[in-house]
Backbone bond lengths (Angstrom), bond angles and torsions (degrees), N, CA, C in turn:
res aa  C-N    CA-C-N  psi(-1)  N-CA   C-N-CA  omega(-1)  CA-C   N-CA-C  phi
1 X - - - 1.441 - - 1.535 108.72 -
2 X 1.442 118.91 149.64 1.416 109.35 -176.75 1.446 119.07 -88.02
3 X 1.260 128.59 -169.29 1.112 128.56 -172.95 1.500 109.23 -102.22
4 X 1.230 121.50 132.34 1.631 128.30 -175.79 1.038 108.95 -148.13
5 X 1.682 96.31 133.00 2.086 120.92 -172.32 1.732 78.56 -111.41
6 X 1.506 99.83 137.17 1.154 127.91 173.29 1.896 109.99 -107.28
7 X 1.322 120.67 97.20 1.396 115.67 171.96 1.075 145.08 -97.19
8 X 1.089 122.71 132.63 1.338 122.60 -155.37 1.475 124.91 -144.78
9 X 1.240 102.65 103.15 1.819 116.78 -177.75 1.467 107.77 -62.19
10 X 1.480 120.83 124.69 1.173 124.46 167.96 1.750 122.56 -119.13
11 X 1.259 104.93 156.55 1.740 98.95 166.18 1.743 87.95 -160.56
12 X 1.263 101.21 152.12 1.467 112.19 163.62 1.780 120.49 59.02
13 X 1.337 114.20 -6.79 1.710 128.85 -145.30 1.786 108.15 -86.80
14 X 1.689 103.65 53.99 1.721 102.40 -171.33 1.028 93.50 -69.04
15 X 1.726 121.83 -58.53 1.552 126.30 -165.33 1.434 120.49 -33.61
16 X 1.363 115.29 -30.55 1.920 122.26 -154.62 1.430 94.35 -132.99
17 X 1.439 129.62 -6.52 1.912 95.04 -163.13 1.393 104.30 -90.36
18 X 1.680 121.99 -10.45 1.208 114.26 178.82 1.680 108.96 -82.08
19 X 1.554 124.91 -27.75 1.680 102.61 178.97 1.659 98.38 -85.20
20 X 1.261 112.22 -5.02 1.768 108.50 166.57 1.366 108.27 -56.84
21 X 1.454 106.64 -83.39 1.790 97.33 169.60 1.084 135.15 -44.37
22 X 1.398 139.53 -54.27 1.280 132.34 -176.15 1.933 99.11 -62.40
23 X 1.217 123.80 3.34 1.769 90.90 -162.26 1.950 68.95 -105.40
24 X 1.356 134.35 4.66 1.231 105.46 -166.57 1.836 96.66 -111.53
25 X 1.434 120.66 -16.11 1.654 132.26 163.09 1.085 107.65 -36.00
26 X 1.526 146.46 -33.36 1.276 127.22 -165.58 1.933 89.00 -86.91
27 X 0.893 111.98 -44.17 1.937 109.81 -168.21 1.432 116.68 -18.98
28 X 1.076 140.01 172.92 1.097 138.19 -156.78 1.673 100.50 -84.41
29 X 1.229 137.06 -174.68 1.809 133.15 157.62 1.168 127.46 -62.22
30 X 2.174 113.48 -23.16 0.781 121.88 -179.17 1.875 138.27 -68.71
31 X 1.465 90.46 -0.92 1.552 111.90 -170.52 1.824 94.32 -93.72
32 X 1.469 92.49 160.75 1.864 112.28 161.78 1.189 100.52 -142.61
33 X 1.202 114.82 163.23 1.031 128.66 -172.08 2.014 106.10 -143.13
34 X 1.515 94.31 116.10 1.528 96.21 175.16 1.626 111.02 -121.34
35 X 0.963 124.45 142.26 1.442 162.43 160.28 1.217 127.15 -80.20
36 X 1.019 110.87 78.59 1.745 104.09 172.10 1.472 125.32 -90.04
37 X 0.953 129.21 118.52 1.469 122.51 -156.42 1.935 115.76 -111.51
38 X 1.088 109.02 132.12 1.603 118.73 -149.65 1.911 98.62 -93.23
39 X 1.299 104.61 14.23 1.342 108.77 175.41 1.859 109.95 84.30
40 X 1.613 106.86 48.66 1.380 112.12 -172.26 2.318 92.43 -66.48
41 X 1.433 96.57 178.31 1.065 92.81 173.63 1.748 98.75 -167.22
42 X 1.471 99.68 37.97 1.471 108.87 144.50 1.579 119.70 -93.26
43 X 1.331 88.21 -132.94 1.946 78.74 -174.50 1.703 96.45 -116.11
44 X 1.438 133.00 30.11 1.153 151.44 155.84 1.682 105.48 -18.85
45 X 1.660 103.26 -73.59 1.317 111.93 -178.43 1.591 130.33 -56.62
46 X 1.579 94.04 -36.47 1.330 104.92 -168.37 1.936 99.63 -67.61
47 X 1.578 118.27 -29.64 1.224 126.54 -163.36 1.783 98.72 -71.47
48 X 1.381 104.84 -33.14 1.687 114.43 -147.82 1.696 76.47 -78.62
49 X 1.200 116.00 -61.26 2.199 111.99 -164.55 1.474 108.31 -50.51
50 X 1.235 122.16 -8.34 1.818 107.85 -177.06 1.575 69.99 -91.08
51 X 1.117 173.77 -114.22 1.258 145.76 -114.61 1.512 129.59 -99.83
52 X 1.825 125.07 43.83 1.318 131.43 -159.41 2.245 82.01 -130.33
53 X 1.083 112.64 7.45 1.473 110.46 -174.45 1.847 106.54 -75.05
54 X 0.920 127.61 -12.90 1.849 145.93 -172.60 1.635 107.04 -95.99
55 X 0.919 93.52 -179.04 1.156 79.93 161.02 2.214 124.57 -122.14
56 X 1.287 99.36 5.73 1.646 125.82 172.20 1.398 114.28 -41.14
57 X 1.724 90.60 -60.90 1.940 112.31 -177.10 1.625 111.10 -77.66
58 X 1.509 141.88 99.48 1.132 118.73 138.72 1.354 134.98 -97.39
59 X 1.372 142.23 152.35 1.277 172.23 142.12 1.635 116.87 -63.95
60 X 1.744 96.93 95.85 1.760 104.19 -170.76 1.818 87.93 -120.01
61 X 1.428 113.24 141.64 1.621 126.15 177.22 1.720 101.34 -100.18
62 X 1.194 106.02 125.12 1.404 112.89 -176.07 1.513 100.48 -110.18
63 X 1.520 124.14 100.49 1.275 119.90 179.56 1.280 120.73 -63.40
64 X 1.542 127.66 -23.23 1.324 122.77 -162.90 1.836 112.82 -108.66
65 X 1.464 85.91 19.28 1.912 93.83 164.69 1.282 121.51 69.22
66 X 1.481 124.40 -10.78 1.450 106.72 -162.85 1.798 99.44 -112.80
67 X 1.049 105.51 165.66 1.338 101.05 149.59 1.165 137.35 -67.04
68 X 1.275 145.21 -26.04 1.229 143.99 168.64 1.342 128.90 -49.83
69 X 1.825 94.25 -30.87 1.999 104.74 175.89 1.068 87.54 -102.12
70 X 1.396 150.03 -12.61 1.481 124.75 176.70 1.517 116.24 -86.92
71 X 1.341 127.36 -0.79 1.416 147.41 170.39 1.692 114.95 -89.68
72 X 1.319 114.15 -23.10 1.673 152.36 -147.68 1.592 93.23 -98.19
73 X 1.031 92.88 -60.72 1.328 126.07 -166.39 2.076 125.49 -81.45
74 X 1.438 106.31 -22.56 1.057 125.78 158.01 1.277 104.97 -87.13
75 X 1.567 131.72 -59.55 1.269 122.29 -169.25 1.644 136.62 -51.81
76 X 1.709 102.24 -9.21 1.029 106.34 -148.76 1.610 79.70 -119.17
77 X 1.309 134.43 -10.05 1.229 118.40 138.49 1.490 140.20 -80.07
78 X 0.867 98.29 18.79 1.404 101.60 -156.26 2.179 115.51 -82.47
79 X 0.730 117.23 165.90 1.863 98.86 163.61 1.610 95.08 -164.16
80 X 0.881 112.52 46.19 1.573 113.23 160.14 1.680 121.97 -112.43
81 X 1.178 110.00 149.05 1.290 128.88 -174.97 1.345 108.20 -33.52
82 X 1.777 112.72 -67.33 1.323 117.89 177.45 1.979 101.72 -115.16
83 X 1.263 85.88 176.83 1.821 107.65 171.09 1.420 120.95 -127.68
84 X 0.596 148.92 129.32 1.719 140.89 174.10 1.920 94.94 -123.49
85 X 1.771 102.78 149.81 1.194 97.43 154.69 1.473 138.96 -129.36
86 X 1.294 136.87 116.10 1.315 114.77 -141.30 2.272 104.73 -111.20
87 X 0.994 94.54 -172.74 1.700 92.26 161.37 1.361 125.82 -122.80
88 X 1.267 135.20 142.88 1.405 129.95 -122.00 1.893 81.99 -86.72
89 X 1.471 120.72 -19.38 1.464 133.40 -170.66 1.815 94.29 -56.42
90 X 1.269 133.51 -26.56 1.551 125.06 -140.85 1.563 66.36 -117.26
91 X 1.694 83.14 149.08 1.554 122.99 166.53 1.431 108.88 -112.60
92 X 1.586 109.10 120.81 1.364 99.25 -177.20 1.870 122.85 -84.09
93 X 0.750 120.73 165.51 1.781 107.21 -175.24 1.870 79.79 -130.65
94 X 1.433 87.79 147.09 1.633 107.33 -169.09 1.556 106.58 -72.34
95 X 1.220 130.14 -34.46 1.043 137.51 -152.67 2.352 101.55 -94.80
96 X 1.459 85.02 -24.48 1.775 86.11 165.93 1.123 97.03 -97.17
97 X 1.632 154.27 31.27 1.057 133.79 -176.88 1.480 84.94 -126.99
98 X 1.635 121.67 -38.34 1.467 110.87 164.88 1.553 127.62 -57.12
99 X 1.245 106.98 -25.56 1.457 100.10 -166.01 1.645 99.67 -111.11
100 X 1.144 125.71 -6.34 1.685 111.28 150.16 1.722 98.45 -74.22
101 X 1.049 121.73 -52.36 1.675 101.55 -172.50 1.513 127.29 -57.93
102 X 1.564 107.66 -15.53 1.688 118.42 179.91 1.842 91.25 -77.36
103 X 1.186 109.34 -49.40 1.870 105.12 -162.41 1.807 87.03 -65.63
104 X 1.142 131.32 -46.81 1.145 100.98 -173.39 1.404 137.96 -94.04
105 X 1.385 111.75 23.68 1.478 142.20 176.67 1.603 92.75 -75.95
């Protein structure tokens, strides 16, 4: 299976980033998951570091707020095969995460 960084612009997102992560933990090893964060200043961050200890989860600070550099800005770290970008609101289900990765095999 190939390798896929999952990106994801955040600001403000306490309510959702924890069933965001956990619905994406079961995925195979082959996924990462990056975060770019738009300078939230709820407890966003504090939620994202109980899971940035691996190396799967990263946590990138996008000073200039928008999405466009926080997409900019993931991409250009990135070294995986593919990228997808999602919103921290969607729960992924494993079985659509297999079968977008088969169509694009």
């Amino acid at each position: 299976m190939p390798s896929i960084t999952i990106v994801v612009p955040i600001y403000n997102e306490e309510m959702y980033i924890r069933d965001f992560i956990e619905s994406l933990l079961p995925l195979p090893s082959d996924f990462s998951l990056s975060l770019i964060d738009g300078g939230s200043d709820d407890n966003t961050i504090d939620i994202i570091s109980e899971y940035t200890s691996g190396d799967r989860i990263s946590l990138m600070h996008n000073n200039k707020r928008n999405q466009a550099d926080a997409l900019n800005l993931a991409l250009i770290s990135c070294s995986s095969e593919f990228v997808t970008r999602l919103d921290c609101h969607a729960l992924v289900e494993r079985d659509k995460y297999y079968a977008a990765i088969s169509k694009a095999e």
